[in-house]
C-alpha positions in Angstrom: 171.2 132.3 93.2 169.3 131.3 90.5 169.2 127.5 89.3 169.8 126.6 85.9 167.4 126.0 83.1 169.8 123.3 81.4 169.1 119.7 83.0 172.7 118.8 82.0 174.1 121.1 84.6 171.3 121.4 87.0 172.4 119.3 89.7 176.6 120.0 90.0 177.9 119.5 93.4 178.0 122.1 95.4 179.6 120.4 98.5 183.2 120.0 97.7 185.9 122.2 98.9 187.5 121.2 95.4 191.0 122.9 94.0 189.4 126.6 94.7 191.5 126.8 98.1 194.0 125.3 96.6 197.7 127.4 96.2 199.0 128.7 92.8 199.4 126.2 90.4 200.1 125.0 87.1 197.9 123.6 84.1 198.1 123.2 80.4 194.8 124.6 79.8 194.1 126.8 82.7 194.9 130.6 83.3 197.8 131.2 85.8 199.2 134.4 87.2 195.9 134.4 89.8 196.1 132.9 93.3 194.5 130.0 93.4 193.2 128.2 90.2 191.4 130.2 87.5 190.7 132.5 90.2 191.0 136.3 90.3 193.1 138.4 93.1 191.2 137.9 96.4 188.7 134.9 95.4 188.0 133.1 98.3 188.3 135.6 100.7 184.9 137.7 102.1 183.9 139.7 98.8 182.2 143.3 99.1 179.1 143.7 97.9 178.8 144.0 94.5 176.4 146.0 92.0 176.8 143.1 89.2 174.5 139.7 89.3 176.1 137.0 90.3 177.4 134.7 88.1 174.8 130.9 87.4 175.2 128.5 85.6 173.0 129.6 82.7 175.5 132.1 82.2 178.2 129.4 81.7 176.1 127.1 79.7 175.6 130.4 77.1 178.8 132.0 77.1 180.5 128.4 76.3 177.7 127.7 73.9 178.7 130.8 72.4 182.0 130.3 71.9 182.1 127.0 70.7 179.4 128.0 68.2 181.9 130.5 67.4 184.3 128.2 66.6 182.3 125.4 64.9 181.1 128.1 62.1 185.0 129.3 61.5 186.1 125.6 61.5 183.6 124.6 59.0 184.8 127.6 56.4 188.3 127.0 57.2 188.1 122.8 56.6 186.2 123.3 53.3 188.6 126.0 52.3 191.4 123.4 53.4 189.7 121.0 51.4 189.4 122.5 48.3 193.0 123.7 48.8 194.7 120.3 49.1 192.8 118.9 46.1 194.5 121.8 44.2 198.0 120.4 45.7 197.9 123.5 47.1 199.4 122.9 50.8 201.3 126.3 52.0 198.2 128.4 51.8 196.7 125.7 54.4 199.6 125.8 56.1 199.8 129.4 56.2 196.1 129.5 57.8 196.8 126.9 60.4 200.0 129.0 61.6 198.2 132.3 61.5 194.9 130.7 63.3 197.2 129.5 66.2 199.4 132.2 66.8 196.4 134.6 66.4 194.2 132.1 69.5 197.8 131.5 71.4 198.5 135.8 71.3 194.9 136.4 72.7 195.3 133.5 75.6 197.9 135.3 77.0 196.7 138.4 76.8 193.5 136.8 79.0 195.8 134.7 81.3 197.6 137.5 82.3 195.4 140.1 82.1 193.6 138.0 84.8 190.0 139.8 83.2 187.0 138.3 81.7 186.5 139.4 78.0 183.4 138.3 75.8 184.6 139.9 72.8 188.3 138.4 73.0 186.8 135.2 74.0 184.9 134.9 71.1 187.5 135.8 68.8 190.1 133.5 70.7 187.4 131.0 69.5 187.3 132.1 66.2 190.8 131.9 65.4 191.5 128.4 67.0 188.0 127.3 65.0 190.3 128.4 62.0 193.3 126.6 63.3 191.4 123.3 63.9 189.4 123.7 60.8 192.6 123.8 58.3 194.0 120.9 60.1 190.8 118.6 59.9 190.5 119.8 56.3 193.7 118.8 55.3 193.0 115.1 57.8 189.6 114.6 55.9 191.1 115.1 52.9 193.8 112.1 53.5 191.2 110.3 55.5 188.1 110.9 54.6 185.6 110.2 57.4 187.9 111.5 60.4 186.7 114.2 61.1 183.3 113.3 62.0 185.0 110.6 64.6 187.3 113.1 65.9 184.0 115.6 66.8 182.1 112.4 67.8 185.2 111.8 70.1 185.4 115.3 71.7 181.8 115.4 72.1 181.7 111.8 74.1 185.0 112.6 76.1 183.1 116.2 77.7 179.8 114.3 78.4 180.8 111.5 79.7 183.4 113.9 82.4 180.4 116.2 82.5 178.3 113.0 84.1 181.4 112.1 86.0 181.8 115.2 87.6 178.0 115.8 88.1 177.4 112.5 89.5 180.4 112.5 92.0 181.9 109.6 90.9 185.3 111.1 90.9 185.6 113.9 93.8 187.9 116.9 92.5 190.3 116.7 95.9 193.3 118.7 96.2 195.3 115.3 95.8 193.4 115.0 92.7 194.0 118.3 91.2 197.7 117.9 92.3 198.1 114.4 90.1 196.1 116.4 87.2 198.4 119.6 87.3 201.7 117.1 87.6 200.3 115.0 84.6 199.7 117.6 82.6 202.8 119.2 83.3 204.7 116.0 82.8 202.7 115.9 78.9 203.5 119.6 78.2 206.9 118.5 78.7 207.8 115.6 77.0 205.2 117.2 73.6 207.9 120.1 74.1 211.3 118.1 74.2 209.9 116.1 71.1 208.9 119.3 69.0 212.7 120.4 69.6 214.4 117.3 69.1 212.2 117.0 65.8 213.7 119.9 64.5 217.1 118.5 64.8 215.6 115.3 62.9 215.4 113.2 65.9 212.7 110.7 66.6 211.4 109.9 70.2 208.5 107.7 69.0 205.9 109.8 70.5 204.8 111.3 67.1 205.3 108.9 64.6 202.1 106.6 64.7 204.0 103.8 66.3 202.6 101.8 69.1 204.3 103.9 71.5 203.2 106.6 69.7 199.7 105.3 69.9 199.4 104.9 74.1 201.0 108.0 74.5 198.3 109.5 72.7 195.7 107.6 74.8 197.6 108.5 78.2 197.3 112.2 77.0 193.5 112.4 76.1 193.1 111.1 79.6 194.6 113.6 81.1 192.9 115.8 79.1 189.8 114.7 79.9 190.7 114.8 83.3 191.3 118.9 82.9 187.4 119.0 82.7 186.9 118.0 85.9 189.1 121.2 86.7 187.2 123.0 84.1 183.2 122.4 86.0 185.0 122.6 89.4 186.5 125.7 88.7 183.3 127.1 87.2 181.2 125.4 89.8 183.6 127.4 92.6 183.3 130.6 90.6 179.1 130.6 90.9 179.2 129.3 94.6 181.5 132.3 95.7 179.0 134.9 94.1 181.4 136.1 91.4 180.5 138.4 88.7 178.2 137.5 85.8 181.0 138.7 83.3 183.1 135.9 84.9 181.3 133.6 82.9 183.2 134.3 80.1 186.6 133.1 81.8 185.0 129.9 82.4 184.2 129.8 78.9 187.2 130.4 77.8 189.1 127.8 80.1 186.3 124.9 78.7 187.5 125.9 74.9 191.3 125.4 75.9 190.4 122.3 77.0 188.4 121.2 73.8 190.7 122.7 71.4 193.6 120.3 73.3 191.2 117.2 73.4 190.3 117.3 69.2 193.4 117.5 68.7 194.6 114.4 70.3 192.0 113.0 69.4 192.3 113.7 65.7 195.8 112.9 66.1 195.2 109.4 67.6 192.5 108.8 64.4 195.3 109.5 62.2 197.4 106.8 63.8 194.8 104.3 63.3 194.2 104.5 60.4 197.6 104.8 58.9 198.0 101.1 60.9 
């Protein structure tokens, strides 16, 4: 196997037994439907020889480059456009973007969760239409706080480094206990976000949303876990190059890092917005 041109990934444990062997489980960012975690029919058991490379690192450390390059150029369009659009008063046709950007990017994750196949092309154009998404949204945010979205990229960018060094370094092991409390967490956050989206629709407030205190630490509680998801992310890419998969594989990995990140900025943004409003 060959190592990895990119310092930043050079050295990522290789030693762990991590969440690969782990049963079926559940995660807010992660594909399901395979056994195991992120992991096609079969992985883990002997593989045949195969005709196709084996999947690096470099190949990870592209295809995600890739697709958040992807993104960042559609963001950037689509938060100027925003821009321009909410100095005009003009707020459905933002609206209208953000709604067809995420159902577009939700649409295509399914098809790739359940599908169970790696997909450059729908991987990039997942990326694309979440880039839109997120780019109306921080559009419309920089326009009512101008200055946020720098700190929200600033944010997402120090969160991934800093798990990337965690991971890399060790300091936190990705055990099966681990991956359990990450998977239940995330679970538990899926849920309550849910209940509160329906109860808002009825015009009840829970206090999660509405840039209260309690608003503000459940924010904090759930960027942690999200952060925590990268350590699931690497680990699950990390597995992925140790057991000789595919080279096209890469592009799943890819795709579960951008899940991740498209959660994170969010939360992140969303946690901006409470602060400043206060």
């Amino acid at each position: 196997m060959r190592s990895t041109s990119n310092p930043a990934f050079r050295n990522l444990p290789t030693g762990s037994a991590g969440y690969g062997s782990y049963g079926p489980n559940v995660g807010f960012n992660q594909p399901q439907g395979m056994p195991g975690y992120g992991m096609p029919s079969g992985y883990g058991a002997p593989q045949a020889p195969s005709a196709e490379r084996p999947m690096t690192v470099d190949d990870v450390v592209i295809k995600t480059g890739l697709s958040l390059g992807t993104a960042l150029v559609t963001g950037v369009l689509a938060a100027i456009w925003a821009q321009t659009q909410a100095e005009a008063n003009a707020l459905g046709p933002i609206v209208g973007l953000m709604v067809g950007g995420m159902l577009v990017g939700l649409v295509l994750s399914l098809i790739m969760i359940f599908r169970q196949k790696p997909s450059g092309p729908m991987t990039l154009i997942y990326s694309a239409a979440e880039g839109v998404f997120l780019g109306a949204i921080t559009g419309l945010f920089e326009f009512i706080y101008p200055g946020i979205a720098l700190q929200a990229i600033v944010g997402t960018a120090g969160v991934f480094v800093a798990m990337l060094v965690v991971y890399k370094t060790g300091a936190v092991k990705v055990t099966p206990k681990l991956t359990k409390w990450i998977i239940g967490a995330t679970a538990g956050a899926a849920i309550l976000m849910l209940f509160n989206l329906a109860l808002s629709l009825f015009g009840v407030n829970t206090g999660l949303r509405d840039g209260s205190t309690l608003a503000i630490i459940f924010s904090l509680v759930v960027i942690g876990i999200a952060a925590f998801n990268f350590l699931l992310d690497f680990d699950m890419a990390d597995q992925m190059i140790r057991q000789g998969m595919p080279a096209k594989w890469a592009w799943f990995a890819a795709f579960g890092l951008m899940t991740t990140l498209v959660w994170l900025y969010l939360e992140i943004l969303r946690l901006l917005s409470y602060l400043q409003n206060d």
